[in-house]
Structures are given as C-alpha cells and as structure tokens.
LUMPA-216294 format. One record per atom (N, C-alpha, C, O): x, y, z. Coordinates in nm, 4 decimals. Layout:
# LUMPA-216294
[[X,Y,Z]]
...
# end
This chain:
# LUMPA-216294
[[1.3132,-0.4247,-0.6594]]
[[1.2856,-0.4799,-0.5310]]
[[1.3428,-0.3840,-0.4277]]
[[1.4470,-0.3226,-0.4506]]
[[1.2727,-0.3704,-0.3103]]
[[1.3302,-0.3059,-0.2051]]
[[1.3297,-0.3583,-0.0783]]
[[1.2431,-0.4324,-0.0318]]
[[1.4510,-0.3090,-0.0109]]
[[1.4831,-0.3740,0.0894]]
[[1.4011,-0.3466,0.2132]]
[[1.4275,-0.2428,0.2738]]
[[1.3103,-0.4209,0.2570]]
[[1.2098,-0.3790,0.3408]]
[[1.2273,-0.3437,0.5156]]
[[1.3195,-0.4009,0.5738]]
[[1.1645,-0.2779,0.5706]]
[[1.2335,-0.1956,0.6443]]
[[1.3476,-0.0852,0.6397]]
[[1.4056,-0.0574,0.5347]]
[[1.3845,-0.0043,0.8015]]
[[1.4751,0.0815,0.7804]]
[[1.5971,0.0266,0.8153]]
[[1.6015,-0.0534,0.9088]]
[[1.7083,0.0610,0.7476]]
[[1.8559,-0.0164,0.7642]]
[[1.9320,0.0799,0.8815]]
[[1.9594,0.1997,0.8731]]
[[1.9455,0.0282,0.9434]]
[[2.0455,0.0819,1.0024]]
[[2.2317,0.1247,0.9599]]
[[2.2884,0.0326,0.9013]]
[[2.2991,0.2227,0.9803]]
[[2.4527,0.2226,0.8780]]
[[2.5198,0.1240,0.9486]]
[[2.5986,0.0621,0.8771]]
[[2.5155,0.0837,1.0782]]
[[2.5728,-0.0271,1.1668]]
[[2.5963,-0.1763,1.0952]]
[[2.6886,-0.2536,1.1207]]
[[2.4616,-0.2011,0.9749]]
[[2.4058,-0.3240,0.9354]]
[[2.5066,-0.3222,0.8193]]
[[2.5472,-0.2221,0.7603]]
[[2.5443,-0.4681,0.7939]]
[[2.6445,-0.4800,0.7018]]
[[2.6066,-0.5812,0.6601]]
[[2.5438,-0.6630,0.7273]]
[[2.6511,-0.6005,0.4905]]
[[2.6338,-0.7615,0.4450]]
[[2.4790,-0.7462,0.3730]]
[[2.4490,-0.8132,0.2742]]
[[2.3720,-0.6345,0.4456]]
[[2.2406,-0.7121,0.3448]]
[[2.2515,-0.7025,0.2414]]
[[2.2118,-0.8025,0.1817]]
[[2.2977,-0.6074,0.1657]]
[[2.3007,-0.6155,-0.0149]]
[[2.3589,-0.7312,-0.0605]]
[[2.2898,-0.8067,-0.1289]]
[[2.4938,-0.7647,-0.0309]]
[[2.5567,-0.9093,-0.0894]]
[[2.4883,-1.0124,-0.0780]]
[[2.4877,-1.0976,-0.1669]]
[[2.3914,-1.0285,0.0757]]
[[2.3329,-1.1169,0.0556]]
[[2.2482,-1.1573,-0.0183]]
[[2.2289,-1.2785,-0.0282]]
[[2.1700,-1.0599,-0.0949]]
[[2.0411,-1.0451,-0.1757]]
[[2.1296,-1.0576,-0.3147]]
[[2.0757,-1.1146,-0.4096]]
[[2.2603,-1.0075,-0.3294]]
[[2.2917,-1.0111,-0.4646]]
[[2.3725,-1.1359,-0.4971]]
[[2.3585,-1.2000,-0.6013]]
[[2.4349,-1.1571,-0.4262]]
[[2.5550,-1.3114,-0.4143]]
[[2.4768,-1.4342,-0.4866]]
[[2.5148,-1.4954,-0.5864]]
[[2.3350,-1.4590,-0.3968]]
[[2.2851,-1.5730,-0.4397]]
[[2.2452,-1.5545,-0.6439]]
[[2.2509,-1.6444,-0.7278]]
[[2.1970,-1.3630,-0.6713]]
[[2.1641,-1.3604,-0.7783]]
[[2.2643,-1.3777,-0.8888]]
[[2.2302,-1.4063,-1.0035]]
[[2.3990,-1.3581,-0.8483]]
[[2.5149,-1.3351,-0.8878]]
[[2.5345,-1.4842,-0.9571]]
[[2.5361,-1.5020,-1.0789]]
[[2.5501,-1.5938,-0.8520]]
[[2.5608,-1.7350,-0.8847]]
[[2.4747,-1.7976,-0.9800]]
[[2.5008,-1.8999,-1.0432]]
[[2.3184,-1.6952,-0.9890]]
[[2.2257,-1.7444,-1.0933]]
[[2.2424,-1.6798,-1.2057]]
[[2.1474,-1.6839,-1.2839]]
[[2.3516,-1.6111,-1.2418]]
[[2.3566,-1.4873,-1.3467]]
[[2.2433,-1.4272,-1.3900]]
[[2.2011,-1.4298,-1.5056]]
[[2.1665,-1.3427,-1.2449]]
[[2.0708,-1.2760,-1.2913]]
[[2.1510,-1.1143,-1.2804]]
[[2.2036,-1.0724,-1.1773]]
[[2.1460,-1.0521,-1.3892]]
[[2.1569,-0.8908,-1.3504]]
[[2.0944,-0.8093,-1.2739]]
[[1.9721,-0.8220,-1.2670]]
[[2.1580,-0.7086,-1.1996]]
[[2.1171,-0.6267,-1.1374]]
[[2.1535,-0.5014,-1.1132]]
[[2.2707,-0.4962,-1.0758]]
[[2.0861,-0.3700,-1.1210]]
[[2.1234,-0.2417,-1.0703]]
[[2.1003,-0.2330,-0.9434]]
[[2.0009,-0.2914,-0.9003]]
[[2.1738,-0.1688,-0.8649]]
[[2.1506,-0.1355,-0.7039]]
[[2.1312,-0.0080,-0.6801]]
[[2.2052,0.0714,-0.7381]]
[[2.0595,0.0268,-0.6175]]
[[2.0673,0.2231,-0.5663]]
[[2.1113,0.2164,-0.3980]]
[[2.1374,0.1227,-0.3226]]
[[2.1063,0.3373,-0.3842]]
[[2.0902,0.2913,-0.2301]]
[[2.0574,0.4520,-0.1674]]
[[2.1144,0.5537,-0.2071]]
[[1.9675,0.4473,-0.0764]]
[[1.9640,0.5338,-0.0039]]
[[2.0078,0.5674,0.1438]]
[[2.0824,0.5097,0.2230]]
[[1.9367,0.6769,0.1502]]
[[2.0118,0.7297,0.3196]]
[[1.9573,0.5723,0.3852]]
[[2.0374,0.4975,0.4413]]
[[1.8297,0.5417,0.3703]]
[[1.7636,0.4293,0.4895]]
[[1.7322,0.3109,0.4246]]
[[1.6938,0.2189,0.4968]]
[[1.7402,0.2900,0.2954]]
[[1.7472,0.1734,0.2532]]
[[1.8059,0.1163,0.1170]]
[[1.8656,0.2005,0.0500]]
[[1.7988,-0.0231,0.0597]]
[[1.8573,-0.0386,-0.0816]]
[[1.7621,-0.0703,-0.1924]]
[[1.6491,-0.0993,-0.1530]]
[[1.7769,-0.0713,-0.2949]]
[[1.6739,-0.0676,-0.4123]]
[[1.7819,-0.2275,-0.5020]]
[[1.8999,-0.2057,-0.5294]]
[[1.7383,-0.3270,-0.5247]]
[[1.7700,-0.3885,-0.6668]]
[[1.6900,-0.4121,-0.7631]]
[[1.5898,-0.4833,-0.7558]]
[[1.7322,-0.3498,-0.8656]]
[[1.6561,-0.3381,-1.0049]]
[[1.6815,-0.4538,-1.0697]]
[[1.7999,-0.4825,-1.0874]]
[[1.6022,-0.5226,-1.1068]]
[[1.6234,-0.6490,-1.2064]]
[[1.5159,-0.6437,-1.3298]]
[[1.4271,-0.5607,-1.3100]]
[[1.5091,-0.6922,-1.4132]]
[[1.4829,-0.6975,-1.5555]]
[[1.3121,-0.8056,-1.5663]]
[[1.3070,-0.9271,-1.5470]]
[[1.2008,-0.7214,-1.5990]]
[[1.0700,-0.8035,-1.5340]]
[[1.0833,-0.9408,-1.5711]]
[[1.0069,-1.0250,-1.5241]]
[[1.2174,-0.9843,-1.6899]]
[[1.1700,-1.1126,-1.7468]]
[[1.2122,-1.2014,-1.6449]]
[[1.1869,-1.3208,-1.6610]]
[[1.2824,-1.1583,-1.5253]]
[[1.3897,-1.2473,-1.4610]]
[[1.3335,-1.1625,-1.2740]]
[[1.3880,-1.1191,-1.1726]]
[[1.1817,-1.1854,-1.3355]]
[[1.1674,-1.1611,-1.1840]]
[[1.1416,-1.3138,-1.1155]]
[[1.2171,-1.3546,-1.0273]]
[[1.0457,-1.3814,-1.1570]]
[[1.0352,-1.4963,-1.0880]]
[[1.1517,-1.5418,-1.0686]]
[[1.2021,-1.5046,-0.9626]]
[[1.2114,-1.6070,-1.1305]]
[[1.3367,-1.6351,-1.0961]]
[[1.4304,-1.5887,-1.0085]]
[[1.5174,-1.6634,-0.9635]]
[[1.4218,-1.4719,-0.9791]]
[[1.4623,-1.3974,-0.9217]]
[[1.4117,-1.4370,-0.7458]]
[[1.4730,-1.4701,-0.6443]]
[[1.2803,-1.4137,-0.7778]]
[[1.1847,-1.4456,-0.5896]]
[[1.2385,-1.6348,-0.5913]]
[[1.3024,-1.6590,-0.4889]]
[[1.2289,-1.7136,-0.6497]]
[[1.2891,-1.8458,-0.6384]]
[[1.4557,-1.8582,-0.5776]]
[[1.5009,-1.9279,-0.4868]]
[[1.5143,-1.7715,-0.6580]]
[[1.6502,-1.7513,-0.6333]]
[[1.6487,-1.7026,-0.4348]]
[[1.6938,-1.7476,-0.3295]]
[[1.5733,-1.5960,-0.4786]]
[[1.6021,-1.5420,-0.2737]]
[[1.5452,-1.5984,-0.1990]]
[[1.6033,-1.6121,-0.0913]]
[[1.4040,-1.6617,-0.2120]]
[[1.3438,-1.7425,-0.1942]]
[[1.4190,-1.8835,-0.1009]]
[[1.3988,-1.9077,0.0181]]
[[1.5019,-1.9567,-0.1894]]
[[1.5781,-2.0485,-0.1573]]
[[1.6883,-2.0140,-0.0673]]
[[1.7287,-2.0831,0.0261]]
[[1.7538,-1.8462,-0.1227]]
[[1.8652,-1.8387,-0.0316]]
[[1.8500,-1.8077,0.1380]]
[[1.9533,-1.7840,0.2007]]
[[1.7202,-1.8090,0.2076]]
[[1.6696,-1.7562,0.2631]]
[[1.5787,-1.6415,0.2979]]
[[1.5483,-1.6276,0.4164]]
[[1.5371,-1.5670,0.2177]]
[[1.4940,-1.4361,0.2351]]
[[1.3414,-1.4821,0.2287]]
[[1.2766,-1.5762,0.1829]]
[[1.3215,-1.3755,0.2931]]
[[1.1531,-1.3544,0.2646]]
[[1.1333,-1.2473,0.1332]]
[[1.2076,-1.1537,0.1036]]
[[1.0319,-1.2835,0.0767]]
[[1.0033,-1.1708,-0.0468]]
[[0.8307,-1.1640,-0.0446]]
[[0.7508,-1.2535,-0.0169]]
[[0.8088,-1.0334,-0.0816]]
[[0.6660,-1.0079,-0.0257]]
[[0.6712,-0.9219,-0.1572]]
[[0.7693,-0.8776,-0.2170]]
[[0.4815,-0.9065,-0.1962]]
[[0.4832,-0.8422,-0.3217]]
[[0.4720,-0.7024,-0.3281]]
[[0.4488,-0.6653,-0.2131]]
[[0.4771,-0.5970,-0.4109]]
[[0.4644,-0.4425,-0.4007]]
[[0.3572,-0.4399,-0.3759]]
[[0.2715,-0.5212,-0.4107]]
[[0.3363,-0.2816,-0.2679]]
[[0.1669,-0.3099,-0.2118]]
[[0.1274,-0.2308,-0.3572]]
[[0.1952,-0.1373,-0.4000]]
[[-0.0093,-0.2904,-0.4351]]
[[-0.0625,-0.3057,-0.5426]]
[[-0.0705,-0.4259,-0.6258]]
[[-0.1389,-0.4368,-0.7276]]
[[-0.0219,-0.4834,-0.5926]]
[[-0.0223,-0.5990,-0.6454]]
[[-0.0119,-0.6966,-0.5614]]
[[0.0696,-0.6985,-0.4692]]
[[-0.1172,-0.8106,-0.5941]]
[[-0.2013,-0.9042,-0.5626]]
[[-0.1108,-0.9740,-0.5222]]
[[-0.1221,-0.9727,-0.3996]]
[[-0.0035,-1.0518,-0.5577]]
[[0.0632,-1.1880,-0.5831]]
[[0.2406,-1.1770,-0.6256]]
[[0.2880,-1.0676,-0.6560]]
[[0.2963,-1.2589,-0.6237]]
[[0.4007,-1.2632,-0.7085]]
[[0.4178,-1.3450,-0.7799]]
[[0.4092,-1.4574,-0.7305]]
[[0.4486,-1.3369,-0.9227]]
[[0.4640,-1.4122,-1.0059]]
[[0.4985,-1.5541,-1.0134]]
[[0.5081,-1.6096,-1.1229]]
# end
C-alpha cells in the first residue's frame, strides 16, 4: 500500500496511524519510506482485512490504478 499523495517532512504521525490500528489487529507489516512518501507491505492473504482494518480507523483506501476494485 502507498501512502497517497506527497508528504511533506513537517507531517508527523501518518505512518503510526496506518500501522497502530494494524498493529492492534496483528496484521504484519514492512514499511519503506521514501524522500516523498511511505510504502506498507502486507502479506496478499491479509489484504482485505487489512482495507477493513483502515477502513474503520478512518482512512480512505483506494485501489492500485490497474485494478478494478478492492477485495
């Protein structure tokens, strides 16, 4: 998953937020991060769950452009 849009270094807190809620669901995750934005890698079996999980915690989640839908 990627963090959509460009981040500013000013911006603090978006990764925890995206990971905290996954954290509480014991979903795993790798993080990358770049100069302008963050990457979390999660495991395809634990994607839905995953968009439910952020889903609920507030976030918006939108699908990779190529694909139709999200699971």
């Amino acid at each position: 998953m990627r963090i959509g849009g460009v981040l500013n270094f000013s911006e603090t807190g978006i990764l925890s937020s995206l990971i905290d809620p996954l954290a509480g669901e014991s979903i795993p995750v790798y993080t990358l991060s770049t100069y302008s934005t963050d990457l979390i890698l999660i495991k395809e079996k634990d994607l839905s769950r995953t968009v439910r999980v952020l889903s609920g915690a507030g976030h918006r989640v939108f699908p990779q452009k190529g694909r139709e839908r999200l699971p």
